[in-house]
C-alpha positions as CSV (number, residue, x, y, z in Angstrom):
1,X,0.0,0.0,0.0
2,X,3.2,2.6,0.4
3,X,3.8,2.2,-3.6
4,X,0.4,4.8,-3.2
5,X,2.1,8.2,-2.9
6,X,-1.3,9.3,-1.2
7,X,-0.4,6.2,1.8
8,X,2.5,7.0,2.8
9,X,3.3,8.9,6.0
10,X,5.4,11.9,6.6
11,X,8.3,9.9,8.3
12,X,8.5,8.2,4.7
13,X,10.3,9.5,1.4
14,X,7.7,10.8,-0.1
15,X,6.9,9.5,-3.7
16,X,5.3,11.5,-6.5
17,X,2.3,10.4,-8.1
18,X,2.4,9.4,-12.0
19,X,0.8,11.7,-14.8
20,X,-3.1,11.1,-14.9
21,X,-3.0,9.7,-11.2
22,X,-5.2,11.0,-8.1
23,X,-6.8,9.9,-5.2
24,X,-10.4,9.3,-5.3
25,X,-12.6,8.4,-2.2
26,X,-15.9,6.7,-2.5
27,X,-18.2,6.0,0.0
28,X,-20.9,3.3,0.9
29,X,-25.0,4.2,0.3
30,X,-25.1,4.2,4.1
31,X,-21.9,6.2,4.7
32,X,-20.2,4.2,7.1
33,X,-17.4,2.8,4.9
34,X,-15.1,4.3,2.6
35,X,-12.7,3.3,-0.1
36,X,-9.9,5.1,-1.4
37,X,-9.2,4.7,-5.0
38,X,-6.3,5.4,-7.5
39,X,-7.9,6.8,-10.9
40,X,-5.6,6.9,-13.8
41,X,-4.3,5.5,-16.7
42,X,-4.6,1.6,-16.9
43,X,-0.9,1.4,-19.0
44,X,0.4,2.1,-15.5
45,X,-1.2,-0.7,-13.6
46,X,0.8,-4.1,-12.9
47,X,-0.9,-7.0,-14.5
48,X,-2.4,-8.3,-11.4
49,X,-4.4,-5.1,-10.9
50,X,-7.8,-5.3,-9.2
51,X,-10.1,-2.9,-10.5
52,X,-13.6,-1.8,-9.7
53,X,-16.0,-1.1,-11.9
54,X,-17.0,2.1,-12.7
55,X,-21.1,3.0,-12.6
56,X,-23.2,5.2,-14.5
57,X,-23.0,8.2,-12.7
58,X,-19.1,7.9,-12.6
59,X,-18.7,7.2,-16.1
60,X,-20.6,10.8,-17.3
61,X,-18.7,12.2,-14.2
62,X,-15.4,11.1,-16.4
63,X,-16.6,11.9,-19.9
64,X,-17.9,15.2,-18.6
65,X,-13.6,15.9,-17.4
66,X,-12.6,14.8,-21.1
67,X,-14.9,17.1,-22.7
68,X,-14.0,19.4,-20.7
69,X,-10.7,19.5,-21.5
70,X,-10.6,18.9,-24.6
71,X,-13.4,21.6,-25.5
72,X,-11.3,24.2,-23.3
73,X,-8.1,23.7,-25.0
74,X,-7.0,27.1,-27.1
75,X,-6.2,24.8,-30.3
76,X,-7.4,21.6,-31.4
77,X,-5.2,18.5,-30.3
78,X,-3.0,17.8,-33.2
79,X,-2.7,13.4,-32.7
80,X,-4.9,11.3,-31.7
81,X,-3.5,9.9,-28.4
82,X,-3.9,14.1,-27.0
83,X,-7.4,13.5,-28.6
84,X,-8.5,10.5,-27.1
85,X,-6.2,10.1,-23.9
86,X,-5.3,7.2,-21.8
87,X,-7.8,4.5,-20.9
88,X,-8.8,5.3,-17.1
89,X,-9.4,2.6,-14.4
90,X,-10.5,2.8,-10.8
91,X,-7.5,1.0,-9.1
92,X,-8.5,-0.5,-5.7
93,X,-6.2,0.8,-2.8
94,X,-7.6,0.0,0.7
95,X,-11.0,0.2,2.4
96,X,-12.3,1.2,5.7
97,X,-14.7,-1.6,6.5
98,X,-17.2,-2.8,3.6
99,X,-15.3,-2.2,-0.1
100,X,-17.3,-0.6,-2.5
101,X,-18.7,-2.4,-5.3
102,X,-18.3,-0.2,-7.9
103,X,-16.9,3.6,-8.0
104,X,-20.1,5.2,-8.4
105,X,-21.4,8.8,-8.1
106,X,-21.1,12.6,-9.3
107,X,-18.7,13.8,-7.0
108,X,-15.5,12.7,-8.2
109,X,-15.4,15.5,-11.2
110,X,-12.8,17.6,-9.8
111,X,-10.0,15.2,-9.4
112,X,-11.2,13.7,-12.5
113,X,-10.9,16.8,-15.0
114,X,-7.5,16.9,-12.7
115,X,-6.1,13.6,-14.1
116,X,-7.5,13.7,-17.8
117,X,-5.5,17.1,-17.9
118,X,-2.5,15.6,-16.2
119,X,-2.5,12.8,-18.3
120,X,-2.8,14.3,-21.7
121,X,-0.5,17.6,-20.6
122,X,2.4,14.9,-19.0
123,X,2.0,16.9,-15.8
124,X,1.6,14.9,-12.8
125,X,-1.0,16.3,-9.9
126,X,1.0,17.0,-6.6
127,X,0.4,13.5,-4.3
128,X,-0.5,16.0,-1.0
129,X,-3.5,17.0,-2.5
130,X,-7.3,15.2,-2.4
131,X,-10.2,17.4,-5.0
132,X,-13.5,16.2,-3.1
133,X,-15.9,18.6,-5.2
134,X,-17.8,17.9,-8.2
135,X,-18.0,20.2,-11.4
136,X,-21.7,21.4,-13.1
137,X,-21.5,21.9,-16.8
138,X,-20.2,25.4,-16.2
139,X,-17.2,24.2,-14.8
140,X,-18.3,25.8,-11.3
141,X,-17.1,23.3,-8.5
142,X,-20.1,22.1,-6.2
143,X,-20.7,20.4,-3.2
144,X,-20.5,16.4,-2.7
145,X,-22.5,13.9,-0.2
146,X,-21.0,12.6,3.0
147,X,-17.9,15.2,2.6
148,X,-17.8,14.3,6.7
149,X,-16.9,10.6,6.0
150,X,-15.0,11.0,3.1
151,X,-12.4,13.8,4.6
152,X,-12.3,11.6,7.6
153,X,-11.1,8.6,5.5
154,X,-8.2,10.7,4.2
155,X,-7.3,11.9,7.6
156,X,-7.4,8.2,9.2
157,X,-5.6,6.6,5.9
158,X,-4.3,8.7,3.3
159,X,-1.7,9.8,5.6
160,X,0.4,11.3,2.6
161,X,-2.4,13.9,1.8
162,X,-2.0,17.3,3.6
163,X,-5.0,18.8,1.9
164,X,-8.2,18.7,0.7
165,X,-9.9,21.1,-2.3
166,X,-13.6,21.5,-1.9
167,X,-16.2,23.7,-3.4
168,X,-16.4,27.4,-1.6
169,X,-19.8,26.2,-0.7
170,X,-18.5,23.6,1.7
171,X,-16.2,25.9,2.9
172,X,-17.6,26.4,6.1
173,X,-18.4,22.8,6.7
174,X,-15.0,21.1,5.9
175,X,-13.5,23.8,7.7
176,X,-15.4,22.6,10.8
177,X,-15.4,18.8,10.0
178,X,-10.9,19.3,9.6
179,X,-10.8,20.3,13.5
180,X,-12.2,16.9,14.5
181,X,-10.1,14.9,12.7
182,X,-7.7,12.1,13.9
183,X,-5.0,14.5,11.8
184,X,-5.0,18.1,10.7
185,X,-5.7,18.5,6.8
186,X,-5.8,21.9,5.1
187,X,-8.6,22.9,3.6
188,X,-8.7,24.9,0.0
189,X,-12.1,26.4,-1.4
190,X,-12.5,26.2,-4.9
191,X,-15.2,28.0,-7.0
192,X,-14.2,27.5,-10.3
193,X,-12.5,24.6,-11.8
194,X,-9.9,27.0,-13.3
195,X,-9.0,28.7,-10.3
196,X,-7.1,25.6,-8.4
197,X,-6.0,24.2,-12.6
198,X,-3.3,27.4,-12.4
199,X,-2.2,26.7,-8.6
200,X,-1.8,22.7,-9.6
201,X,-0.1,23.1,-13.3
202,X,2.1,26.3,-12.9
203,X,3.0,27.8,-16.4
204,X,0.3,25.8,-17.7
205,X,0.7,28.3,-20.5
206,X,3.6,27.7,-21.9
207,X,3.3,23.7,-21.8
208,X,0.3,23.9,-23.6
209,X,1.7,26.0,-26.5
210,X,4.3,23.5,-26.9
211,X,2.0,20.9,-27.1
212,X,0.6,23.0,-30.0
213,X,3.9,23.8,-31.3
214,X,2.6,21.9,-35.0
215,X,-0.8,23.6,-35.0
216,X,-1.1,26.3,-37.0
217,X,-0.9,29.6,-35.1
218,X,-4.3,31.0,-36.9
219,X,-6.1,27.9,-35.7
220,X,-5.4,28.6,-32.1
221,X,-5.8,32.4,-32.2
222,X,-9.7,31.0,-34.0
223,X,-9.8,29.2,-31.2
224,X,-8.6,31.3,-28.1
225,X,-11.2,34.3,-30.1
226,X,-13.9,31.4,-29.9
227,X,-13.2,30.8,-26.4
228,X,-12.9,34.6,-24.9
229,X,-16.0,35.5,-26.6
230,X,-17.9,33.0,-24.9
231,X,-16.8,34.2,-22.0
232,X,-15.4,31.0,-20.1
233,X,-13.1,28.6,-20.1
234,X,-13.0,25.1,-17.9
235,X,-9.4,25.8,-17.9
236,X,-7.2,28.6,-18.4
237,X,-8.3,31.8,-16.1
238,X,-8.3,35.1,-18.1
239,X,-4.7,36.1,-16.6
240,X,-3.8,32.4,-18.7
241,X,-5.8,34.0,-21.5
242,X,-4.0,36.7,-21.8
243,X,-0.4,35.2,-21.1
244,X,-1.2,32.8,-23.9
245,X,-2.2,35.5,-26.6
246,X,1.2,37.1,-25.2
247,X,3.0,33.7,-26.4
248,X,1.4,34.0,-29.8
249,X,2.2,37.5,-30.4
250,X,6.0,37.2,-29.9
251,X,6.0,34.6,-32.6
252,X,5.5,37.6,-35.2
253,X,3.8,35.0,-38.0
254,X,0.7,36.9,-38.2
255,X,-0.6,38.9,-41.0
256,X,-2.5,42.5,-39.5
257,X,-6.4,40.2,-39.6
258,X,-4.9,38.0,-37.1
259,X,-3.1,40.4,-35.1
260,X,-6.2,42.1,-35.0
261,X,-8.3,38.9,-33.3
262,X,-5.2,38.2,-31.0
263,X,-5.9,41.8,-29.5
264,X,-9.6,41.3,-29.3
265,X,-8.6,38.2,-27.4
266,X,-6.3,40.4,-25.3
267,X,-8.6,43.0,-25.0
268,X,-11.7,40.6,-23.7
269,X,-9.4,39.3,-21.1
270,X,-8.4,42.4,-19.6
271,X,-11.7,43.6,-19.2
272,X,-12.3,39.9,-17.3
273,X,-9.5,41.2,-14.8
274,X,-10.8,44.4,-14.0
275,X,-9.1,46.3,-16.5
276,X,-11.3,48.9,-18.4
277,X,-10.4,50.4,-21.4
278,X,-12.9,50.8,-24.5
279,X,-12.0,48.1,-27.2
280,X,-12.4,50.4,-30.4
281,X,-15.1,49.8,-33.2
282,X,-12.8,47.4,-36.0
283,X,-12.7,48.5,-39.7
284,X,-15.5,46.6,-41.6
285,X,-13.1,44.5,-43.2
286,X,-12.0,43.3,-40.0
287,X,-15.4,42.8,-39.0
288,X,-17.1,41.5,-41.6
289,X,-14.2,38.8,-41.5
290,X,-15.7,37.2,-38.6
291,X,-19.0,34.6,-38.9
292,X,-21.9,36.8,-38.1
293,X,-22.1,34.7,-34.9
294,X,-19.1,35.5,-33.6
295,X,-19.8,38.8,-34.6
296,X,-22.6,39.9,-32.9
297,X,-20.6,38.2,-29.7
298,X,-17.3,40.4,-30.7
299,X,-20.2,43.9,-30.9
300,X,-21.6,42.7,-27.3
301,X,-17.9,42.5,-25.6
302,X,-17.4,46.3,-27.7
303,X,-19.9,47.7,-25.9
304,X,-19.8,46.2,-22.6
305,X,-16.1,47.9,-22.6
306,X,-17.3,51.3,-23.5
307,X,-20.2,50.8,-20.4
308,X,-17.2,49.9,-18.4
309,X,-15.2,52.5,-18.9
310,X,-17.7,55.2,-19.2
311,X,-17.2,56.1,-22.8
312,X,-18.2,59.2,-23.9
313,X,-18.5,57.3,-27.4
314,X,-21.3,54.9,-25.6
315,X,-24.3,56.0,-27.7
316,X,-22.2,55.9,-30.9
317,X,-21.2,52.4,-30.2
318,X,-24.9,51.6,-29.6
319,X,-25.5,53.3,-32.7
320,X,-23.3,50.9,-34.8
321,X,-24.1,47.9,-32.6
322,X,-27.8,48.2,-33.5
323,X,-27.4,47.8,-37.3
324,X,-25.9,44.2,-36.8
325,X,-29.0,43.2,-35.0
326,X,-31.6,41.5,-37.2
327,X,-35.6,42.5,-37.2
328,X,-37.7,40.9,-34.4
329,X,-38.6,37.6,-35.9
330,X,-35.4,36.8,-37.1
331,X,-33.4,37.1,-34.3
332,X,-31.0,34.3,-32.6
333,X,-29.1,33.8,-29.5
334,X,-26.4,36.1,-30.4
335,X,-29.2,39.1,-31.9
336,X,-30.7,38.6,-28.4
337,X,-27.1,38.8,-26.2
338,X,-26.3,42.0,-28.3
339,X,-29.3,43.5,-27.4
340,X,-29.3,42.6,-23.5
341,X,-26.0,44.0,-23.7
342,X,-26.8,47.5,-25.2
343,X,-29.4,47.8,-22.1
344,X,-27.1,47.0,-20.0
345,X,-24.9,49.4,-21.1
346,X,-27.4,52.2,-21.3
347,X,-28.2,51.6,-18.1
348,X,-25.2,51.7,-16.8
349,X,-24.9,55.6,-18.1
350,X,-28.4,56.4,-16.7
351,X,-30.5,56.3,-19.9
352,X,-32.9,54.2,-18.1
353,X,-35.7,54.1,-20.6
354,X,-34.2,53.7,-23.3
355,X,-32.2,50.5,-21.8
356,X,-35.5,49.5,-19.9
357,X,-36.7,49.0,-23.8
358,X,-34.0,46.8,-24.9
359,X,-33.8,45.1,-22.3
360,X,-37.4,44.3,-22.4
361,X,-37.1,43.5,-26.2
362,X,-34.4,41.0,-24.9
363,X,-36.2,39.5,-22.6
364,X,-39.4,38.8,-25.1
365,X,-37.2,37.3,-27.3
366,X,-35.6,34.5,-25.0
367,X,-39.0,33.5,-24.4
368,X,-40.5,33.5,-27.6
369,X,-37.4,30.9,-29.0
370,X,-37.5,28.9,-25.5
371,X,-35.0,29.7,-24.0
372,X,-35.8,31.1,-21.0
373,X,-33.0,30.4,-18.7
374,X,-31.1,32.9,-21.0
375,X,-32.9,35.5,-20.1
376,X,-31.7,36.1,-16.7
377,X,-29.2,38.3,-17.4
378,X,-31.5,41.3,-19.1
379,X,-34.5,40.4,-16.4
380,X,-32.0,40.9,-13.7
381,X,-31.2,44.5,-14.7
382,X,-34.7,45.2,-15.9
383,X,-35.6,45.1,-12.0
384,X,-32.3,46.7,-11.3
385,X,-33.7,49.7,-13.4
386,X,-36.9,49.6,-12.2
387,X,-36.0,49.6,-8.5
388,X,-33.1,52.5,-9.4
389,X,-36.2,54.4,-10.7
390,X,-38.3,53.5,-8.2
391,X,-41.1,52.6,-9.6
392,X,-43.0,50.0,-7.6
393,X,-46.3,49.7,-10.1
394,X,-43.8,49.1,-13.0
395,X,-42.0,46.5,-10.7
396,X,-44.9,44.5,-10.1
397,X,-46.0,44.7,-13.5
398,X,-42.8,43.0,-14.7
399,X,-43.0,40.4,-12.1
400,X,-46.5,39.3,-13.8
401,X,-45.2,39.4,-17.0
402,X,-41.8,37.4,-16.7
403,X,-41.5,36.0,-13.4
404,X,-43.5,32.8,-13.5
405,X,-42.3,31.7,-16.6
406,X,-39.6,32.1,-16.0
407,X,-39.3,30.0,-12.4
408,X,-41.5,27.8,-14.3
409,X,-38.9,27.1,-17.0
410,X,-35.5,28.0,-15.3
411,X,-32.9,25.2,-15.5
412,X,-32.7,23.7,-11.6
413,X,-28.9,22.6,-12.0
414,X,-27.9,26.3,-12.7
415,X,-29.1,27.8,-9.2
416,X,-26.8,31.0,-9.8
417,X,-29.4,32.0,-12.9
418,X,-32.2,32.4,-10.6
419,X,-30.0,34.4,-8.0
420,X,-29.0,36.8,-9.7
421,X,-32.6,37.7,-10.7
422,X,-33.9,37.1,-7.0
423,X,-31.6,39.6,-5.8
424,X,-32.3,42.0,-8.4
425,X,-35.9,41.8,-7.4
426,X,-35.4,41.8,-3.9
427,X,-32.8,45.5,-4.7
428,X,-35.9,46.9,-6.4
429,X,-37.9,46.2,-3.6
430,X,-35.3,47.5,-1.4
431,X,-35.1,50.9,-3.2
432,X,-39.1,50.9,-3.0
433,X,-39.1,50.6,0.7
434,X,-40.9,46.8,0.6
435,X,-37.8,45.5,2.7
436,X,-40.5,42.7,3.8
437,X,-40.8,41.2,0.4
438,X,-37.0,42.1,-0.1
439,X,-36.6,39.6,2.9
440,X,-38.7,37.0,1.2
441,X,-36.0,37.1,-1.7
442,X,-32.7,36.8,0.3
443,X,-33.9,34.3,3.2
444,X,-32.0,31.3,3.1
445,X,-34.8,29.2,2.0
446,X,-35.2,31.0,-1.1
447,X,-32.7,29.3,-3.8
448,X,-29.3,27.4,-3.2
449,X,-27.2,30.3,-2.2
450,X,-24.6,27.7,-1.6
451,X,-24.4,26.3,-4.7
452,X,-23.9,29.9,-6.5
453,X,-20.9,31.9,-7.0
454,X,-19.2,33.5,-4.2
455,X,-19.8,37.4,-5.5
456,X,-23.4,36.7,-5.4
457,X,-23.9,35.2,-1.8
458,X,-21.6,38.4,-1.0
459,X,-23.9,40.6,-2.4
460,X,-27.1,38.5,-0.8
461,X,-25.5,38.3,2.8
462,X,-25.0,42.2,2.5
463,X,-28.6,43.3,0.6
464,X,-30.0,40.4,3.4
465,X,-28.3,42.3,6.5
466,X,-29.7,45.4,5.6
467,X,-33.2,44.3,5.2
468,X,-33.5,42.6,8.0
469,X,-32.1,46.0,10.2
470,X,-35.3,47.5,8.3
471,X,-37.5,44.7,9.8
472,X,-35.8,44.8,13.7
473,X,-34.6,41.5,12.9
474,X,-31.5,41.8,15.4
475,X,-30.2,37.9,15.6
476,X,-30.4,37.0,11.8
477,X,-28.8,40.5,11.1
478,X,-25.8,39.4,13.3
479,X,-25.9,35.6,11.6
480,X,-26.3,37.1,8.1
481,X,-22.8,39.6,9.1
482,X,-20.9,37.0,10.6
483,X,-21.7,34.5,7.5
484,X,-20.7,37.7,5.4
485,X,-17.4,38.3,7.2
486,X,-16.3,34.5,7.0
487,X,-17.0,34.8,3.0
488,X,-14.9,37.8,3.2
489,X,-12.3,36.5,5.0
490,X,-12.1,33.0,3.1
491,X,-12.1,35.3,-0.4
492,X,-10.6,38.7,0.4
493,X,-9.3,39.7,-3.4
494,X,-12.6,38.7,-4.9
495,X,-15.1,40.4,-2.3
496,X,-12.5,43.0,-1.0
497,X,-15.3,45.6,-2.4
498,X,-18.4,43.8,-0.7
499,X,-16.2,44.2,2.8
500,X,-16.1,48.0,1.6
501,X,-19.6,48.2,1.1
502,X,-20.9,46.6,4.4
503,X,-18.9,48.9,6.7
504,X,-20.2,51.6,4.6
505,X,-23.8,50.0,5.4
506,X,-23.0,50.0,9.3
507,X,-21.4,53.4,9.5
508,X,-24.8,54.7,7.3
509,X,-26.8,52.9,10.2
510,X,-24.9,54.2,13.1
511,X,-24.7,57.7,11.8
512,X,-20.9,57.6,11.3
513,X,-18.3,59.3,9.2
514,X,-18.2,57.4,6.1
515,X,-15.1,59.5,4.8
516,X,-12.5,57.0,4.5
517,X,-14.5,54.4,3.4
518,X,-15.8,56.8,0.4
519,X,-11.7,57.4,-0.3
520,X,-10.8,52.9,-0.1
521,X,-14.2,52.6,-2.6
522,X,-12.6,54.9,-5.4
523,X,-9.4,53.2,-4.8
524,X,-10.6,49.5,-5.0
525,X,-10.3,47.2,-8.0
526,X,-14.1,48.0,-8.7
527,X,-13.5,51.5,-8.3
528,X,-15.1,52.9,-12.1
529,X,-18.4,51.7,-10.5
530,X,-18.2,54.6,-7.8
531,X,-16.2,56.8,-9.9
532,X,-19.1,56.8,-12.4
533,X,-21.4,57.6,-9.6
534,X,-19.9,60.2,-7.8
535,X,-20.6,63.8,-7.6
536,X,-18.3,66.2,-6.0
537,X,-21.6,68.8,-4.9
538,X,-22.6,66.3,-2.6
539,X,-21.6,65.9,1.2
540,X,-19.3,62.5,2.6
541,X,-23.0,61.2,3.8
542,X,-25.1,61.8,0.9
543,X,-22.1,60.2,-1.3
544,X,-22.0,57.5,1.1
545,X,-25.9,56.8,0.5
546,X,-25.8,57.1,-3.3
547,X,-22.4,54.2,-3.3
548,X,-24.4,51.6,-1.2
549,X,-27.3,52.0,-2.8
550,X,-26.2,52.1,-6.8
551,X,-23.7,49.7,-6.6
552,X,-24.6,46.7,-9.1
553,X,-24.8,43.8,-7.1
């Protein structure tokens, strides 16, 4: 069992696992026993090898991890054994009582998107590590069934595993679960799949351009274009984005069309990183070059970056954006993106009528195509808009119109979707002094808050805390700000603003000098939200009032 670099204990050498391996623990229907598994490739395993089969839910767990990688690579794999990878077996190592049957279950996604990209990069994953999260189609890491027994298997056995990754939504609990085990582990939160993929393979970069060093280097700036306008990718972050368009660019093998898409690439990441500068309207050759598809996706990044950055070219940019959209009934996904987009971006600048149209028009036209789910995004800032203008009857009116459709029809495994548009329901409420129904909204009962990204239950812990000050609610305000301040604490660069904002929110309560928090705000990584709200004429208080109140989410 010590040929298992996961087994072995700190007093022996230590032993690094091969490429494709990880630990994987599954446990019994009952929970009492465990099993700790090795997954990887089966060329690895001696002859004599017992294996256990692998069940239905763990077999769509695995092909989930290979089409994950192999959709999120920037180029397309140039042989067939990067294509198809290794064949992967569950490799029997030791159980705690009654052996598992079979490796079956959901949860094992993680570790498994871990080894299909260590075995097809050559990288191994570091042996002191244990991923107990699994991954939703949008690469998001999420919560796993008896987490308890499982981290307390690799505490009692695994003695060669100093950490454990989980999803941020089980945060709390593994935190709480490590201080009654046998053996300390460390615990690491994981939101996104690509946020631990950069900690695990460092220049992950540079070893997958030279695994593409035979593609063609317009095929992977097409790709890397592809893959920054649809906004995500299972496994490069947008720093990786942009550190791999830097790689391309010092090859200096592209003509002035591709150069152009490599900086549109570049361009699309910064703005992911908090960097806002207007990406300038292309020439129409340039343009036109693209399919219309990826076009209409290019327009909507365009003028997201001129809302951004508070453009004084904004309403030319809409101008130009709205000629690529086609008439009502002939509009697709992209037609309808642009348009959410353009309200978005109006609103942003305080045309709200004019956005609360577009938005409106994009909204109507998710539904009519069925495909509601999409049509979060522009219902979310409708009632953002609505509650900005304050304007309860119009709220309500929207609510009968969209709402029940769209809980109706909403897809249940993508919880953050209906977030964001329950806390933009309960803000409009909010600014129309309803904080009852606001409360309704943010309770914990409401939607899997867990299950959505960490901004969000930021943003719903903070909203949450100051609706129930408006209802007297004095023990769940001091719950909802201690479960704030732990979501901080566990994720300071990410939230650092919603910290900002909820001392703003207390000092606003208390009557206090909100001064220096006013000065950190138009400092902070976030800070051309409050720069494009603020007004010199007015006082520290009033300016205080207009940041918490108008800051997006």
């Amino acid at each position: 069992m010590l040929t298992f670099p996961w087994m072995r204990p700190p007093t022996e050498e230590p032993l690094d696992a091969k490429p494709g391996h990880v630990l994987l623990v599954a446990v019994t229907k009952d929970r009492r026993d465990a099993t700790l598994v090795d997954w990887g490739p089966e060329r690895d395993c001696p002859n004599d090898t017992t294996f256990l089969p692998i069940g239905m839910e763990a077999q769509r767990a695995h092909s989930r991890a290979v089409q994950s990688v192999l959709g999120n690579l920037p180029f397309t794999p140039p042989h067939a054994g990067l294509r198809s990878g290794p064949r992967m077996v569950a490799r029997f190592i030791f159980s705690e009582g009654h052996q598992n049957e079979q490796l079956e279950g959901s949860s094992f996604g993680l570790a498994m998107l871990l080894s299909e990209l260590s075995a097809r990069l050559r990288v191994k994953v570091p042996a002191d590590i244990c991923a107990l999260a699994a991954l939703d189609r949008f690469g998001n890491a999420i919560e796993v069934d008896a987490l308890h027994r499982k981290m307390q298997a690799v505490a009692d056995s695994a003695l060669g595993v100093s950490a454990v990754l989980v999803s941020s939504s089980q945060q709390n609990k593994a935190e709480r679960i490590a201080e009654t085990l046998s053996r300390k582990l460390k615990v690491h939160a994981v939101s996104r799949s690509s946020d631990v993929i950069e900690k695990i393979f460092v220049d992950l970069e540079e070893i997958i351009s030279e695994l593409a060093k035979d593609v063609p280097i317009e095929a992977q700036v097409r790709r890397l274009l592809s893959l920054s306008l649809r906004g995500s990718s299972f496994l490069l972050s947008w720093k990786g984005v942009s550190q791999y368009a830097d790689l391309l660019k010092k090859r200096n093998e592209l003509d002035a069309l591709w150069q152009q898409r490599l900086f549109w690439v570049r361009s699309i990441a910064d703005r992911h990183q908090g960097i806002k500068a207007p990406i300038e309207w292309p020439g129409s050759r340039a343009i036109r070059a693209l399919p219309r598809p990826l076009r209409l996706q290019l327009i909507s990044h365009i003028v997201q970056s001129h809302a951004d950055a508070c453009s004084q070219d904004l309403q030319k940019i809409v101008s130009r954006a709205r000629e690529h959209i086609a008439p009502g009934g002939e509009r697709h996904e992209q037609d309808l993106s642009l348009l959410g987009a353009i309200g978005r971006g109006l609103s942003s600048r305080g045309h709200f009528e004019q956005s609360r149209h577009d938005l409106e028009e994009a909204i109507d036209g998710w539904y009519a195509i069925d495909q509601v789910e999409n049509a979060s995004y522009p219902l979310a800032e409708l009632f953002r808009v609505l509650g900005i203008q304050k304007k309860p009857s119009e709220i309500d009116k929207a609510i009968d119109r969209y709402v029940p459709r769209y809980e109706a029809e909403s897809n249940p495994d993508n919880p953050s979707s209906l977030g964001y548009v329950l806390l933009a329901m309960a803000y409009a409420f909010i600014q129309t002094k309803q904080p009852t129904r606001a409360a309704q909204l943010l309770c914990d009962e409401a939607a899997e808050w867990d299950a959505c990204p960490v901004s969000l239950r930021a943003s719903r812990l903070r909203w949450y805390a100051n609706v129930l000050l408006a209802t007297e609610r004095e023990g769940d305000i001091k719950r909802s700000s201690d479960e704030l301040t732990r979501l901080v604490d566990a994720h300071r660069e990410e939230l650092s603003v919603y910290a900002l904002l909820a001392e703003l929110d207390s000092l606003l309560a208390r009557g206090g000098d909100p001064s220096d928090v006013i000065e950190r705000l138009l400092s902070c990584r976030e800070k051309h939200e409050f720069e494009r709200i603020d007004d010199e004429n007015l006082t520290a208080k009033e300016k205080a009032k207009k940041f918490a109140e108008l800051y997006p989410y």
